[in-house]
C-alpha positions in Angstrom: 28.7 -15.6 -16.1 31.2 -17.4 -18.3 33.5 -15.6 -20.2 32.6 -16.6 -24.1 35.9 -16.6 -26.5 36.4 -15.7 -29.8 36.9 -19.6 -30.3 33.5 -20.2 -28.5 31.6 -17.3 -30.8 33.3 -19.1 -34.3 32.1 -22.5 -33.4 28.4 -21.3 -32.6 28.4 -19.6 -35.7 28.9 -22.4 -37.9 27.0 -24.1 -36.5 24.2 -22.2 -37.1 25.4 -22.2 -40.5 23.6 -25.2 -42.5 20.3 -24.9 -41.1 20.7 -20.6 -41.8 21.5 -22.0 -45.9 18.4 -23.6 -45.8 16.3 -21.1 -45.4 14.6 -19.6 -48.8 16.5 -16.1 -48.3 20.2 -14.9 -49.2 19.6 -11.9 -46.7 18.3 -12.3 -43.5 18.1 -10.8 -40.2 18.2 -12.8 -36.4 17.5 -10.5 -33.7 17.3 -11.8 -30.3 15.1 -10.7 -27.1 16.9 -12.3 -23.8 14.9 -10.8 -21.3 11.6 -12.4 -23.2 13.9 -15.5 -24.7 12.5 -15.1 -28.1 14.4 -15.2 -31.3 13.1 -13.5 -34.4 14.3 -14.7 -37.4 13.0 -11.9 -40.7 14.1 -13.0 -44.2 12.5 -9.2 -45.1 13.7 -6.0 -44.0 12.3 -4.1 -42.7 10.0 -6.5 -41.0 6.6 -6.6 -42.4 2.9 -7.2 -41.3 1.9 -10.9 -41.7 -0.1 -12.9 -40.8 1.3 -15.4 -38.0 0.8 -19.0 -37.3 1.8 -20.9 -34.1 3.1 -24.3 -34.2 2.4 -27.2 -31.7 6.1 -26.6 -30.5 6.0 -22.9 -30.3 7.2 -21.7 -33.1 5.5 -18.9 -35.1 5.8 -18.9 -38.8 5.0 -15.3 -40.3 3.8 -15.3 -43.7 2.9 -12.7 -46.4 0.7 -14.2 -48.7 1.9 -17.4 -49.2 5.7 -16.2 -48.9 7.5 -16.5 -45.4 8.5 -14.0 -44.2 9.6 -14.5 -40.6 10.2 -17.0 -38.0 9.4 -16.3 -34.2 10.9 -18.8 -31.5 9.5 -19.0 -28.2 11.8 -19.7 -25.7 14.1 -19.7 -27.9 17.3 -21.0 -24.9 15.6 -24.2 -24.5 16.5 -25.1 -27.5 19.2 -26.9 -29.5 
């Protein structure tokens, strides 16, 4: 396994940056599953029950209402 810098760890931050900005939260929370490669993405915390849609690409948006709420990525290394 590589060794990942401090340099390497800065630069993947930002830029996750813009596309995190876009997002209709200021607080948010990314929690990632390796063993299952899925990301989670909750703009509430805690997380809440919603209802959940899948996308044609895999992605499932988690609403409340007509608020989202969450954002589930499936195979979340494959991407980007």
């Amino acid at each position: 396994m590589a060794t990942v810098t401090e340099k390497d760890v800065i630069r993947a931050a930002l830029r996750a940056v813009s596309g995190l900005l876009q997002l209709p939260a200021t607080q948010m929370w990314v929690d990632y599953d390796r063993k299952a490669d899925v990301l989670y993405i909750n703009l509430r915390r805690p997380p809440v029950v919603a209802d959940g849609e899948m996308t044609e690409d895999g992605i499932i948006i988690r609403r409340q209402a007509d608020e989202i709420v969450g954002i589930t990525v499936l195979d979340a290394s494959q991407r980007g």
